[in-house]
VOGU-3710 file (C-alpha; in Angstrom, 3 decimals, decimal comma):
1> xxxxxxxxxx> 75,759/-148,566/-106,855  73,189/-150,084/-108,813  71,553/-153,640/-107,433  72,873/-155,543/-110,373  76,142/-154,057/-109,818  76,261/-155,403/-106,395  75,394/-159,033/-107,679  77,653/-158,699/-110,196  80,485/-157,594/-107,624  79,618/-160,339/-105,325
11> xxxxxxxxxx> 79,214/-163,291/-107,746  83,161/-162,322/-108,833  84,361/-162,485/-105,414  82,600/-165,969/-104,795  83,976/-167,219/-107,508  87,706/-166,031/-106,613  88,553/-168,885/-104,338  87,418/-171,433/-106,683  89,718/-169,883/-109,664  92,493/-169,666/-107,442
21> xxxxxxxxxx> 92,098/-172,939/-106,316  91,702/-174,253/-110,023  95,020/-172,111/-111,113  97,028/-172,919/-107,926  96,202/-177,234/-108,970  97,150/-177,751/-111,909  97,631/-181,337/-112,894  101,608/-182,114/-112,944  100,979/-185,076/-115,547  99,082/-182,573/-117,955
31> xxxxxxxxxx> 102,131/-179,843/-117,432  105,036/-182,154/-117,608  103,469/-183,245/-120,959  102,464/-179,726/-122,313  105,861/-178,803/-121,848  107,418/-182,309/-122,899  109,966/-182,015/-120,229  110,192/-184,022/-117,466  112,292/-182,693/-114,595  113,727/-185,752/-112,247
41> xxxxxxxxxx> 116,084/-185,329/-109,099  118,826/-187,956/-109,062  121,894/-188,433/-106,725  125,384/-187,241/-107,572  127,374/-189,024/-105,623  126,152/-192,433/-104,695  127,283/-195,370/-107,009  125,776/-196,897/-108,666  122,538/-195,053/-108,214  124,128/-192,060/-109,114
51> xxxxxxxxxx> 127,917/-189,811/-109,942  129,359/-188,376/-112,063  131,137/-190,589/-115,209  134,630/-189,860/-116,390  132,761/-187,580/-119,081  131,602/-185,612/-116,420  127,726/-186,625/-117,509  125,689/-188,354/-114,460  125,370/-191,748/-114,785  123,843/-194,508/-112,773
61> xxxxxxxxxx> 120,783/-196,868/-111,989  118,527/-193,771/-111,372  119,869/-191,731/-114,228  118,886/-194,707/-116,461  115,235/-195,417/-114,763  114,715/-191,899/-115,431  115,768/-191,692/-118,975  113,330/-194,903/-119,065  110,657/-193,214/-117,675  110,993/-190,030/-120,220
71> xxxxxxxxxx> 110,940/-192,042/-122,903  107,758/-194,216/-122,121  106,157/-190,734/-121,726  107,513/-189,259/-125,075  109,240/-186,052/-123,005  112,551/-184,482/-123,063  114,882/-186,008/-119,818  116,119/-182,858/-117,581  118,137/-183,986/-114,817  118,583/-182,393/-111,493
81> xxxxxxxxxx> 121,513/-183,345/-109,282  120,354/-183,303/-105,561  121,602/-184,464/-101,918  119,990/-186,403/-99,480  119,132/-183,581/-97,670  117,410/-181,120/-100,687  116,006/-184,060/-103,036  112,311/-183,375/-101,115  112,304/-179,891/-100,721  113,064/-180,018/-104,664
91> xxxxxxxxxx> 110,004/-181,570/-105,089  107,701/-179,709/-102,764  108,943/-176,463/-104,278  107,777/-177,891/-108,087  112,029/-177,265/-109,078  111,507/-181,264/-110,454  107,908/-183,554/-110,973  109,631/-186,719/-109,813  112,430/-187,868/-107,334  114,485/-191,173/-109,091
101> xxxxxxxxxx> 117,365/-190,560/-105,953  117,359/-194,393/-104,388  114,340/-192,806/-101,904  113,332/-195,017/-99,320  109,897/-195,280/-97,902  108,744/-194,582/-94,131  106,176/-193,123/-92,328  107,378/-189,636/-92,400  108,122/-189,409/-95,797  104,555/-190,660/-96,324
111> xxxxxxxxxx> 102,846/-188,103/-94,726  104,947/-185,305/-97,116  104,774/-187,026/-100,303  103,848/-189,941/-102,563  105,393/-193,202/-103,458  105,144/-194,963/-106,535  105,570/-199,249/-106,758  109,180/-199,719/-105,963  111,520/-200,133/-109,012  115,173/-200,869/-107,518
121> xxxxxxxxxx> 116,270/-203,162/-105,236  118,434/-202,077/-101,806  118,844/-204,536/-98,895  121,750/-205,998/-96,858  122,143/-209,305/-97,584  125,064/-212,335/-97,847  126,748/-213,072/-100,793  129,719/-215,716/-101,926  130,666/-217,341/-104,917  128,766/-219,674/-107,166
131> xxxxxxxxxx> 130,230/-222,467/-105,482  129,104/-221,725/-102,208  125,602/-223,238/-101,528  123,929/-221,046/-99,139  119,911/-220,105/-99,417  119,123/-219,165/-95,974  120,277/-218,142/-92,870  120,750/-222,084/-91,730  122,686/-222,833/-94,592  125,502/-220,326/-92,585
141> xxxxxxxxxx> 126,180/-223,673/-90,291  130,324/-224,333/-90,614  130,724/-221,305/-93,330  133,168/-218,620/-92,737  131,117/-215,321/-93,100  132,967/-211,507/-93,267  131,157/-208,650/-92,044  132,255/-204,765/-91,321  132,033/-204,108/-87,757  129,237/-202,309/-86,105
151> xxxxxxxxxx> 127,897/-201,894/-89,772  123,888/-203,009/-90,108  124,701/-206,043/-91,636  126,813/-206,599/-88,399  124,220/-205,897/-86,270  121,307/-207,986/-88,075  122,881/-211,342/-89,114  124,328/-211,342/-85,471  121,039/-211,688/-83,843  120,231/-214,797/-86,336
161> xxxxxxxxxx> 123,730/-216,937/-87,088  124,258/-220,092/-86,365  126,513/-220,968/-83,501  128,922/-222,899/-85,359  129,534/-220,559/-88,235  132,452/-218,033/-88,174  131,497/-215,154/-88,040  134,631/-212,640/-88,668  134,376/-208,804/-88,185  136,626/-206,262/-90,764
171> xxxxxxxxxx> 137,225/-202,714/-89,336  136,004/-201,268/-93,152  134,335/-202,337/-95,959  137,476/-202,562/-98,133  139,188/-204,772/-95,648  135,809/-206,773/-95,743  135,932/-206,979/-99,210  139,113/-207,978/-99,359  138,628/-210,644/-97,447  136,540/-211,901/-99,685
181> xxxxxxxxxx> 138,152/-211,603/-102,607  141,437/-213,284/-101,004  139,703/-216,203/-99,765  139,873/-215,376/-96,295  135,872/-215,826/-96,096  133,984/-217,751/-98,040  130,826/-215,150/-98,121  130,356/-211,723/-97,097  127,157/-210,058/-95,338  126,785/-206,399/-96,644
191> xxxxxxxxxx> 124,866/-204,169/-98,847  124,024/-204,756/-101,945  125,503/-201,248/-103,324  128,875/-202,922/-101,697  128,555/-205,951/-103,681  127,684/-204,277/-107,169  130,952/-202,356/-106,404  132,934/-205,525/-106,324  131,268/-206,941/-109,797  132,175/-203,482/-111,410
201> xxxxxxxxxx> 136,066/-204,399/-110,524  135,561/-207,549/-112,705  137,333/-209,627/-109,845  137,475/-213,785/-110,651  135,345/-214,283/-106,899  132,417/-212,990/-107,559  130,297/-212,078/-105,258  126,378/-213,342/-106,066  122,968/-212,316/-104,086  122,317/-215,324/-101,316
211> xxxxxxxxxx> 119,329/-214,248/-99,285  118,105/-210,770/-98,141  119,116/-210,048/-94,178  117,196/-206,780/-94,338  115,281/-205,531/-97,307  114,772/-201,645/-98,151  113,840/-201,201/-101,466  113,921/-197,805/-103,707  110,778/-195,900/-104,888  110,014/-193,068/-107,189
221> xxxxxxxxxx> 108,735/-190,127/-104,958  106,377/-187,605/-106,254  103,836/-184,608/-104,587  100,782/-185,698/-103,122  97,464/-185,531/-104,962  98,846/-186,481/-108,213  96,470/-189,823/-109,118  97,170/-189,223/-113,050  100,926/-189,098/-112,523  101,132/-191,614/-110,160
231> xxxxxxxxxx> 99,199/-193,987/-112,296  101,392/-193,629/-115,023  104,820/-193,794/-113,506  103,128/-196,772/-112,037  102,384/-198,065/-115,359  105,515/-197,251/-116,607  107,562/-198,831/-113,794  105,077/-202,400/-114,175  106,168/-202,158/-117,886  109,336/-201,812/-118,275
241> xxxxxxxxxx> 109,367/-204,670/-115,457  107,317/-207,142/-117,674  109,596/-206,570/-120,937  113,032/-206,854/-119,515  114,138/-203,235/-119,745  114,020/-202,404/-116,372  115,528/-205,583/-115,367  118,394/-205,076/-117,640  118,917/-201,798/-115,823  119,518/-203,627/-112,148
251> xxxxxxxxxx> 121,891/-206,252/-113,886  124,240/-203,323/-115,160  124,635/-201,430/-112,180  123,740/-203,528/-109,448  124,887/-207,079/-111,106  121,850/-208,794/-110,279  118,031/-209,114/-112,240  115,291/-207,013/-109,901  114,301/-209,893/-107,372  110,928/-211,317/-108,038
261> xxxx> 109,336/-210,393/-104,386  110,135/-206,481/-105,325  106,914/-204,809/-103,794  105,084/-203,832/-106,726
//
């Protein structure tokens, strides 16, 4: 073989791993808008994040961030239905560019993918009529409070009540919330999801947010070494904060604005 065969030959194999590389990372922001579809995992069967309507179409708080999202990007919405269980194997495996599937963040989940600012609300806290006057856990003193046995609400606000409040433990949450809604207990501690359910029954005690027992809000999860599509779901999330629109989303499904303290 002649020499500048050889150098020829050799400068194509050096440069292999370097076009493989470049091929292999490609940028998901750049792809998702080449194709102008954006492909979003969202629960199925976890009101009011996520089910199924009476038209059969998904519907929820995460169907409607995502649709938010889409359209601040200018892309087609293509929903995925997922579990708990496949929503990040979705993701790693490029079947979606973004999980909107009221994801929690923790140390594990860190270390496999990315998290954007958080952009829903999800906490335990108490709630009670408008009536009730109650800001903090103090303000409990004398109150008659309802709470689901062994549930983490249960657990939590037990640590921290005040001796002379009434505590009173339900074997469900239905029998919790009916407790409420009788009169049997003048506030309730329990999740938030629980207390959006109430609102969507339209009952005349309504149940409204008094302080946060344990706070675990939802983020946006995407793969890892994605800075330009991070930055702008980022963007997007800030947004749609500032002019109302994702605000308007938490007061539908979850009956409440998006608290002020949301990390973001």
């Amino acid at each position: 073989m002649h020499a500048w065969k050889r150098l020829t030959l050799a400068a194509l194999v050096a440069a292999l791993p370097m076009l493989t590389t470049a091929t292999v990372h490609a940028d998901a922001l750049d792809d998702i808008v080449k194709a102008k579809v954006l492909k979003v995992a969202v629960p199925q069967d976890f009101p009011p994040f996520g089910s199924v309507g009476p038209d059969m179409q998904p519907r929820g708080y995460d169907i409607d961030t995502a649709a938010l999202i889409a359209k601040e990007m200018g892309v087609k919405l293509e929903l995925v239905p997922v579990s708990s269980a496949n929503r990040l194997p979705y993701l790693q495996t490029k079947k979606v560019d973004l999980i909107i599937s009221s994801l929690g963040k923790n140390p594990d989940r860190e270390k496999a993918i990315d998290f954007t600012v958080a952009y829903a609300p999800f906490y335990s806290g108490v709630f009670g009529g408008a009536s009730v006057k109650v800001s903090a856990i103090g303000d409990l003193s004398k109150k008659t409070v309802g709470v689901t046995r062994g549930a983490l609400e249960d657990l939590e606000i037990s640590k921290i009540i005040p001796a002379d409040a009434d505590l009173r433990r339900f074997e469900d949450n239905n029998t919790t919330i009916s407790a409420f809604l009788s009169g049997q207990v003048q506030l309730i501690a329990t999740g938030n999801v629980v207390a959006a359910a109430i609102l969507e029954k339209n009952p005349p005690n309504r149940p409204e947010p008094k302080f946060v027992i344990k706070d675990s809000p939802c983020y946006i999860g995407l793969n890892k070494d994605e800075p330009a599509l991070l930055a702008k779901v980022n963007a997007i999330i800030k947004k749609t904060r500032a002019d109302g629109s994702l605000d308007a989303v938490s007061k539908k499904w979850l009956g409440a604005p998006i608290p002020a303290d949301l990390p973001g």
